[in-house]
N, C-alpha and C positions, 0 to 999 in steps of 0.2 A: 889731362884726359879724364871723362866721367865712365868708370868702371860701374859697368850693375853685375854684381856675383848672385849666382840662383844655383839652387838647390831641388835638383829632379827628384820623383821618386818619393816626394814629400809625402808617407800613406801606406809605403808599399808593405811596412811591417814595423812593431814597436822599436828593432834596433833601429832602423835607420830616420826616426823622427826622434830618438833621443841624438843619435847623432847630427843630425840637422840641427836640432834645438841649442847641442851646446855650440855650434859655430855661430848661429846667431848670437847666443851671447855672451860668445868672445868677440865678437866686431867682427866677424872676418865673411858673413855671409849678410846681404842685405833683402832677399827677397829668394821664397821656393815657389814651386808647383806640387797643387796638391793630386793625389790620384783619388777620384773619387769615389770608388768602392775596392776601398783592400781593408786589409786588417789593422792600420794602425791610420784609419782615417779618419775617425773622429778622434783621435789623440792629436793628427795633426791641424785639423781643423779646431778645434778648443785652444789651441797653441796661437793659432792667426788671428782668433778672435782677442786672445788677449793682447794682440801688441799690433794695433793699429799704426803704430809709426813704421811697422816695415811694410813687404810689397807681397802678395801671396797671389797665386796665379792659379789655372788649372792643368795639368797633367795630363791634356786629354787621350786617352787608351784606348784602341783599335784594334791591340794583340794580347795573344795569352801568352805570357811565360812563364806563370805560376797558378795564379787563380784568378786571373784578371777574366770577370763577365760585362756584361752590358751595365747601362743603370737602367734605360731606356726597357721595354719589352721584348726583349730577343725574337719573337715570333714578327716584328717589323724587323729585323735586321738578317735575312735570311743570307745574304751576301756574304756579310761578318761574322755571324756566329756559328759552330758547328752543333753538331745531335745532343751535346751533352749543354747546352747555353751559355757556355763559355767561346769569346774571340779564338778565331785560327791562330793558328802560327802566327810567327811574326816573318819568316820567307817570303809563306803565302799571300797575306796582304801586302807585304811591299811589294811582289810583282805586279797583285792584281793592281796597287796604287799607281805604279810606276805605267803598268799599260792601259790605264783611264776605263779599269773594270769592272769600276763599284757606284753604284749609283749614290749620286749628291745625295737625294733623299734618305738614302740611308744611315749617309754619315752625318745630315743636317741634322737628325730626329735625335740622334745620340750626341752631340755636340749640345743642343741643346740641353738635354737632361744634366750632362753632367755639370755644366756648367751651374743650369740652376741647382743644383742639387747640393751645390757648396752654398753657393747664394743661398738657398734657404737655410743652411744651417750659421747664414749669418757672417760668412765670410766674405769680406771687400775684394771683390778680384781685381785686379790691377792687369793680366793680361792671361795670355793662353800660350803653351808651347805640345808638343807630344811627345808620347813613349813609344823611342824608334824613329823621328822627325818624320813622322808621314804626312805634318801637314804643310810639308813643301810640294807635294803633290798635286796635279791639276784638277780631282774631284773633291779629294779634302781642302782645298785653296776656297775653291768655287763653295762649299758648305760653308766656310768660316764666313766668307764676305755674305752669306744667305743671311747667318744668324747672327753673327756678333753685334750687329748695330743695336741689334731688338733689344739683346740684354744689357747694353751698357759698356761695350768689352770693344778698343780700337786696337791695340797692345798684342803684334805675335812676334814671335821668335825669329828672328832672319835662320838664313841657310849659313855653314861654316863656311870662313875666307879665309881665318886663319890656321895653318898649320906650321909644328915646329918640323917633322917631318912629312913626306909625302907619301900616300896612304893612294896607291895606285890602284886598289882595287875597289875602291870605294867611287860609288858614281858622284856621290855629292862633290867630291873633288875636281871630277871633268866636267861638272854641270851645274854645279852650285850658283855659278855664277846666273844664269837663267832665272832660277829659281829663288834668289836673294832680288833680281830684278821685280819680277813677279810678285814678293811680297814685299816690298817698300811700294811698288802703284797700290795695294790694295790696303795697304794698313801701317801703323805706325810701328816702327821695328829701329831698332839698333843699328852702328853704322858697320858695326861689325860683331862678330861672334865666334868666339875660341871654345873646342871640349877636349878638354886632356883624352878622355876615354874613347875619342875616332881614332887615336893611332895608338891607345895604352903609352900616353906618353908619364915618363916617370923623371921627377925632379924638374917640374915644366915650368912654375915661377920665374926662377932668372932670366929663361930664354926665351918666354913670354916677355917678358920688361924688357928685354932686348928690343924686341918687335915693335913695341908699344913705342918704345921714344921716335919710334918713326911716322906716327899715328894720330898725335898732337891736337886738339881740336875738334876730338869727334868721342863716339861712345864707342864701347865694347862689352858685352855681355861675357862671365866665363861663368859657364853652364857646370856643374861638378854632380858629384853622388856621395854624399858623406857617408860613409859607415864604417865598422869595425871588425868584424868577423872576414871578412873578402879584402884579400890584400890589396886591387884596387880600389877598391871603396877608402881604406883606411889610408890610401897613400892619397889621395886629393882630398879628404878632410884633413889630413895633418900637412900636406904641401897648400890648403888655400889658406892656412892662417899665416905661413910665411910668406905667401904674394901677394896677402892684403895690407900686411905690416911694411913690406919693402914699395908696397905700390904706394901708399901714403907716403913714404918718406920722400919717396921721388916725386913729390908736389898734385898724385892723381885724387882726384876725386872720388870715393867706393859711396855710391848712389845705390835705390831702390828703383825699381822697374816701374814705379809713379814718378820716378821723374824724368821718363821720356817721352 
C-alpha cells in the first residue's frame, strides 16, 4: 500500500516546525501543509525550499484559534473576518460552511493569496488541505475547483474513512462519505485518509496496520500534528515514527503527496 504521512500546522509556531522538521528527517514524515501567515512561516517555508525531494502543501485557514488573519485584504472578506481583522471562530464558520453561508468569492479571493503567497516565497506546492477540514464543504469545494487550476495545484485532501474508533458526534463520520465523493469528481485525492486527532486516538500505529492489511492496493494519507509541549501533539509525532517504521517493514510504501 502507498502511504503519504503529512504534517498540518506546518507555520503555526517555531515549536511545532522544529518538530515537523525533525520527523522529516528521521523518515517518518514525507510531505506537510504550510500555514501561510503565522509565526513560524517563513522558518517553515525556507525549510521546503531546501528539500525539494519532499511534498509541501498549503494549510489553507479560514478560522482564528490563535492569530490566524487573512493574507488576502480583510476588508474583501467581510463574511470571514471579524472588527478586529482576524477569521471567526472556528464554530462559526463551520456552521456558516456547513449551511452553504459564505460566499465562493470570498473564499476564492483568500485561496488564492494564500496559495500564491507560498508560491511566491518559492515554495513547490504539491497540493492543498485546511485548518479545521472546511474544504469538504460545498462553497469552499466550489472556490478550490474556481482557483486551483489557475495556479497549478490538482492535489486536495479527501474527507476521513478511516476510524479506529467511532467518533459519533462528529458529522464527517455520517457524511463523509458524500463529501470524499465530491472531492475525488473534482480533484486528484487519496483513496483513503486516517487523523489520529478526530477521535484523540492514542497508540493508533498498530491498529491502523491492522486496517491497512485490508486495504492492499490503494493510497492512504495519515494526516498528524507533531509537537512537543501538548501531549497530543507529542504522542503523534513520537507514535508516527513507530508506524512508519512498522509500516515499511510490512512491505508499504511511505510516499510524498507528488506522488499522487
Amino acid at each position: 500500500m502507498r502511504v503519504i504521512t503529512n504534517a498540518d500546522d506546518f507555520g503555526m509556531s517555531d515549536e511545532l516546525v522544529e518538530a515537523t522538521i525533525e520527523c522529516f528527517e528521521n523518515g517518518s514524515l514525507t510531505s506537510a501543509t504550510i500555514m501561510p501567515r503565522m509565526p513560524g512561516t517563513e522558518k517553515a517555508a525556507a525549510y521546503a525550499r531546501s528539500r525539494p525531494d519532499l511534498s509541501f502543501g498549503v494549510h489553507l485557514t479560514f478560522v482564528c484559534d490563535t492569530v490566524e488573519a487573512p493574507v488576502s485584504d480583510p476588508r474583501g472578506l467581510p463574511t470571514l473576518v471579524g472588527a478586529d481583522g482576524r477569521f471567526l471562530a472556528s464554530n462559526r464558520v463551520r456552521v456558516m460552511g456547513l449551511r452553504n453561508q459564505i460566499p465562493v468569492d470570498e473564499i476564492a479571493t483568500e485561496v488564492e493569496a494564500q496559495v500564491r503567497s507560498l508560491q511566491e516565497r518559492g515554495v513547490a506546492i504539491s497540493h492543498v488541505d485546511s485548518h479545521g477540514h472546511l474544504h469538504k464543504f460545498r462553497p469552499f469545494r466550489r472556490a478550490l475547483a474556481r482557483v486551483l487550476p489557475g495556479l497549478g495545484v490538482r492535489r486536495v485532501r479527501s474527507a476521513q474513512d478511516i476510524y479506529l474508533k467511532k467518533p459519533l458526534k462528529s458529522f464527517n463520520y455520517w457524511y463523509g462519505k458524500v463529501w470524499r465523493r465530491k472531492i475525488r469528481a473534482a480533484f486528484v485525492t487519496t483513496d483513503h485518509f486516517y487523523m489520529p486527532s478526530s477521535a484523540w486516538d492514542v497508540d493508533w500505529g498498530p491498529r491502523l496496520l491492522e486496517v491497512m492489511r485490508g486495504l492492499r492496493g490503494s493510497t492512504i494519507e495519515v494526516g498528524v500534528h507533531p509537537g512537543y509541549s501538548e501531549a497530543w501533539r507529542d504522542n503523534e509525532r513520537t507514535s508516527l515514527l513507530a508506524f512508519t517504521e512498522a509500516a515499511r517493514r510490512d512491505g508499504h510504501s511511505i510516499e510524498g503527496w507528488n506522488a499522487v
